[in-house]
N, C-alpha and C positions, 0 to 999 in steps of 0.2 A: 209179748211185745208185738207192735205193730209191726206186715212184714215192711224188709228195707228192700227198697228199690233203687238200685245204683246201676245209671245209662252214664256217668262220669268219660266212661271210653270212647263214646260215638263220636264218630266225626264233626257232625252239625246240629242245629237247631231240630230240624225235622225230622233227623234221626235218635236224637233223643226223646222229642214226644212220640214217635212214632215204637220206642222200644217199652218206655212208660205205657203208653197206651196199651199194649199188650200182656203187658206183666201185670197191669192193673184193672182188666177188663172186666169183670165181674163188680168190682169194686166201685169202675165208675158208674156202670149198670144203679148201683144201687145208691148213686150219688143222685143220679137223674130223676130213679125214683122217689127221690126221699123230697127235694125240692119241685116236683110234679104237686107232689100235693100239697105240699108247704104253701108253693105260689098261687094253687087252687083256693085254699084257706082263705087267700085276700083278694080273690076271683080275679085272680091270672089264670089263664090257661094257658096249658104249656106250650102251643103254640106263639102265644102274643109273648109270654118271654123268650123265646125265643128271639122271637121278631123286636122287640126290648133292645136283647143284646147285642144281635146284630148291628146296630146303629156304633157300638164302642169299639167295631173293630177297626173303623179310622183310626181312634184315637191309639190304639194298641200298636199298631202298627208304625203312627208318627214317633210314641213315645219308645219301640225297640222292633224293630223289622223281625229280629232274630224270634222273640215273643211269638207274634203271629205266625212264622213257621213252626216254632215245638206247638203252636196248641193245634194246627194242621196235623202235625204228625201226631199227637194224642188223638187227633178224631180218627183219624184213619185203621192206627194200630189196636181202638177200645172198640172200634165196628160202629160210634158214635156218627152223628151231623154235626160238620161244625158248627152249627147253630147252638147245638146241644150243648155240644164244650164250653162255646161263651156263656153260655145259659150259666152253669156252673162258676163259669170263672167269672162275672157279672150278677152273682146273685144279691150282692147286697145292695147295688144299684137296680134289682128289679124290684125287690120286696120295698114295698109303700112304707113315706116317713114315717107311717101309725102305725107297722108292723110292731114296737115294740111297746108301745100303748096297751090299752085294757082291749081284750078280744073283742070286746062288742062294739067296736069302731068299725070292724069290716062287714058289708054287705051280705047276710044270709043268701039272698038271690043269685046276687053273682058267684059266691064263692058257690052254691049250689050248679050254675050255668058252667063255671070251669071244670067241676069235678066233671061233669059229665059228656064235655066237650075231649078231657083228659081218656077217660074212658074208650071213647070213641073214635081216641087218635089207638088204644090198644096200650095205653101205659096202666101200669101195674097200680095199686092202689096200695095204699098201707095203711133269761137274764145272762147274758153272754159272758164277759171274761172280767177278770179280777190281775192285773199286776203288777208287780213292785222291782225296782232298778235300784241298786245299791251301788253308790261311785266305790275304788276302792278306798278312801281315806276313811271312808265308814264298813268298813268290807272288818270280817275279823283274821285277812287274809294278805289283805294290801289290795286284793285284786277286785273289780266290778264284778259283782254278780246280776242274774236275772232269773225273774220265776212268774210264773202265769198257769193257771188254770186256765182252760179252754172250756168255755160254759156252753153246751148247744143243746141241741135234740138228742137222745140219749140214743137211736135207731143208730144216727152218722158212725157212734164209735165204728161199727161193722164196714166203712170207707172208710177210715183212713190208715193213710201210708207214710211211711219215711223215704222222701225222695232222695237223693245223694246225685245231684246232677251239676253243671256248671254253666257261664254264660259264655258269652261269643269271646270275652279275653282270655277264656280259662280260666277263672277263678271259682272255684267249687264251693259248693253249696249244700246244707245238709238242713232240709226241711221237714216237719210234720205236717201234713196237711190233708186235705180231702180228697181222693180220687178224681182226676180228669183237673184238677185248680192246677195253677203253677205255682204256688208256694203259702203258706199262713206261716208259723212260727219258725224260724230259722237262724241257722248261724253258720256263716263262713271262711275259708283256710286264712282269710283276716285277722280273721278275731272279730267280727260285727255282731251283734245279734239283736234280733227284734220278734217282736212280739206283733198281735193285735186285738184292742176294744172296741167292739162295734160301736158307735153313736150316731143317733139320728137326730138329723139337721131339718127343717122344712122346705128344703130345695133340695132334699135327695132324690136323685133320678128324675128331674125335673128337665136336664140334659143330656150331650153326649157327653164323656168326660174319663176320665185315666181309673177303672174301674180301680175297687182296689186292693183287690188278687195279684192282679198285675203290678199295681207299685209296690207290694214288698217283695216280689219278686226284682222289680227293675233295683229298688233300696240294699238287695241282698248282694247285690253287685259295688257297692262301699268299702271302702276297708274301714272306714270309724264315723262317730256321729259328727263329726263333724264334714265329711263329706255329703251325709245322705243330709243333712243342713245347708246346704249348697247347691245340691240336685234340686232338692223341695222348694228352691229361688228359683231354678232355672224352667222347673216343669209350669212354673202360674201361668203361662200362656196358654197350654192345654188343661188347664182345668182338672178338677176333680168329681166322678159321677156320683161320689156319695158321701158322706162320713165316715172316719173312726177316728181311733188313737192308734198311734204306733210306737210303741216304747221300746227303746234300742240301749245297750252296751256297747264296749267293745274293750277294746283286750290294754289301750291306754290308764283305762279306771273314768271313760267319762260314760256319763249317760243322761237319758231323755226324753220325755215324749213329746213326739209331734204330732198335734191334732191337726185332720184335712178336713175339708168339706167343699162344696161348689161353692162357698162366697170367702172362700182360700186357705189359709194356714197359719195353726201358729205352735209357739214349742213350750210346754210347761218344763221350767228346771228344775234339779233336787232342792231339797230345801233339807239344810242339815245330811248333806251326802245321802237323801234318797229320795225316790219321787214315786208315786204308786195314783193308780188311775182303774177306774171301773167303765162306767158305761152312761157318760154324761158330758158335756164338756169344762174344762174348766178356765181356760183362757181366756180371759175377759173379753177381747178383740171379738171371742164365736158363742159368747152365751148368747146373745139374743138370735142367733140361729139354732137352739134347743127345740127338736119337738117334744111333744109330750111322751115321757114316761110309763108305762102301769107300775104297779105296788108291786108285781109276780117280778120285776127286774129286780128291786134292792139296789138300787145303784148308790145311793145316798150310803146308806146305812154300811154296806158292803167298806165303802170306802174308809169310813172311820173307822170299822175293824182291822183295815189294811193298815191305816195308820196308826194305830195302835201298835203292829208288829214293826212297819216301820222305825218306828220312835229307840226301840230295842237295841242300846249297844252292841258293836261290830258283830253285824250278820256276818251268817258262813251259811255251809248245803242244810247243817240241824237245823239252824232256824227258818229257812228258808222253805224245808219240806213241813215244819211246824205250822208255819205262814198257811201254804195250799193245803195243811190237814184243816185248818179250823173252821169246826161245825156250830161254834158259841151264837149261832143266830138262825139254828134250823134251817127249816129249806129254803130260805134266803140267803145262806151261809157262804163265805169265800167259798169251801168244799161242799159242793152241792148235790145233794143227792135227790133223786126222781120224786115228784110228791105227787101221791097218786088220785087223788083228788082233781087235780089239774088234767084238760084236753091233753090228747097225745102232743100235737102240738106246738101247744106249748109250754109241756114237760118238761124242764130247762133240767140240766144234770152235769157235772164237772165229767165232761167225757175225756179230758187227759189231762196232767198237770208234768210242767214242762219246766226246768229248771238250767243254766244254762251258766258258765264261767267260760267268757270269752277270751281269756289271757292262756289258757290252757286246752281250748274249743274242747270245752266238755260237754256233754249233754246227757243229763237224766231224765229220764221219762217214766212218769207211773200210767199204763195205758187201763184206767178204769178211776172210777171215782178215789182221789188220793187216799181218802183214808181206810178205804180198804186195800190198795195196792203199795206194794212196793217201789220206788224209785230205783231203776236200770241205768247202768250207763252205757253210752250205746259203744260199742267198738271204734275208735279215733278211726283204720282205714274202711 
């Protein structure tokens, strides 16, 4: 299992990043690494993301004060620059709308020009997510459940961590995420949980805007979807710096995703008590904000597999660990395993599969590609 990092006791914002930052240091080290060359790839250099994300920390700041002090104290206590941190927690507003496109969109030259600027600063050198929301009326339990694969770079599994932390109300929070980020998949002593799918929009990072690390972190602060539906009204005036999906439970039996992007927001609901979302958008309002896709995502395909499982009278944890085992479309697969034939890269692999019953704040986690790992349940304190 990933280890768990619980700063829950610390007095404030700053001493929470600041305890995180410590327990995690190595970790984040290898967070920063791993998006150095990532960014390099699409000739960023790590400098100019930097300098990227430093522009979002207005927006971080208007959007939770308390925020920009834990990721101060994460810079402090990982030996990190805060630059760095944002870097991190800003990375999906750094990487270009065509990052997930066919490789040969990006620039030979430049990415050659970052690698070696990367270099020269002394850094190291070295198809996203699938998930499905069950209300309970469709539950084989009464209760919502939730399940997600996390699709990334198969190096990150070795960053990430279980944080156990909480916000400026006191309301705790129990996240998997990346080292040095404030939050990816989560659920809290609510009963909330959410998820996230990356999608790219053709105005991603085109501004400054509510990266969005930081809104599932701000979102994990809800007690049901029907708050973080309320927040996602009142955030439109700050904007958002990029795409995804956010697929939420919570402990009521409602659920649903809500897709962002910088030309705004909108929420796909269940249909026949369940809703399941890959890496595209589907909201009518933000289709003509789709950039292009490559084949190595599977997002289409991906999807009707999902709904296929879907479709499946009253899910429970079996079927739902069944859901993130299925390999029925190879290395395009819900469960994805490394194909080796593909750039490091863009080696895309199920590096944790993440299953969640908010009525009960359970959380299972298989930390390696599902279908070879077990599903854990983490300890409730």
């Amino acid at each position: 299992m990933f280890p768990i990092i619980d700063v829950q006791s610390h007095a404030n914002a700053h001493a929470r990043g600041l305890a995180y930052g410590r327990a995690a240091a190595a970790r984040v080290a290898h967070s920063v690494a791993t998006y150095a060359r990532l960014f390099a790839g699409c000739g960023i250099a790590w400098s100019e993301a930097a300098r990227r994300a430093a522009r979002h920390l207005p927006v971080i700041e208007a959007l939770d004060p308390s925020l920009a002090d834990e990721l101060r104290g994460i810079a402090k206590g990982s030996g990190q620059t805060l630059e760095a941190i944002l870097a991190l927690n800003c990375r999906t507003e750094i990487l270009p709308a065509s990052y997930l496109a066919e490789s040969a969109a990006h620039d030979p030259a430049s990415a050659a020009a970052a690698f070696d600027a990367n270099r020269g600063a002394g850094l190291q050198d070295w198809s996203e997510c699938t998930a499905m929301c069950v209300t309970g009326s469709a539950s084989a339990d009464g209760a919502a459940w939730f399940a997600q694969n996390w699709d990334w770079i198969g190096r990150q599994r070795a960053a990430l961590v279980i944080l156990k932390t909480c916000d400026a109300g006191g309301r705790r929070i129990t996240t998997l995420t990346e080292a040095g980020m404030l939050a990816k998949i989560g659920l809290n002593d609510a009963g909330f949980a959410l998820g996230l799918n990356i999608v790219r929009s053709l105005q991603d990072g085109a501004h400054s805007g509510i990266p969005v690390h930081g809104l599932l972190r701000h979102l994990l602060s809800c007690a049901s979807v029907a708050e973080a539906r309320e927040r996602l009204r009142t955030l439109a005036s700050l904007r958002f710096g990029s795409s995804s999906n956010v697929p939420c439970a919570d402990a009521s039996g409602e659920i649903a995703c809500f897709e962002v992007a910088p030309a705004g927001w909108a929420e796909l609901k269940p249909t026949n008590g369940t809703v399941v979302h890959t890496n595209h958008f589907q909201c009518e309002t933000l289709l003509a904000q789709q950039a292009p896709v490559g084949a190595a995502i599977s997002s289409t395909s991906r999807l009707d597999t999902a709904a296929a499982h879907a479709a499946r009278s009253r899910v429970g944890l079996v079927e739902m660990q069944a859901f993130l085992r299925d390999e029925s479309d190879g290395y395009l697969s819900i469960c994805r395993s490394p194909n080796p034939a593909w750039p490091i890269e863009s080696r895309m692999e199920s590096v944790a599969g993440v299953i969640m019953r908010p009525l009960s704040r359970q959380i299972w986690i298989a930390p390696d590609v599902p279908s070879r790992a077990a599903f854990a349940e983490l300890p409730a304190a």
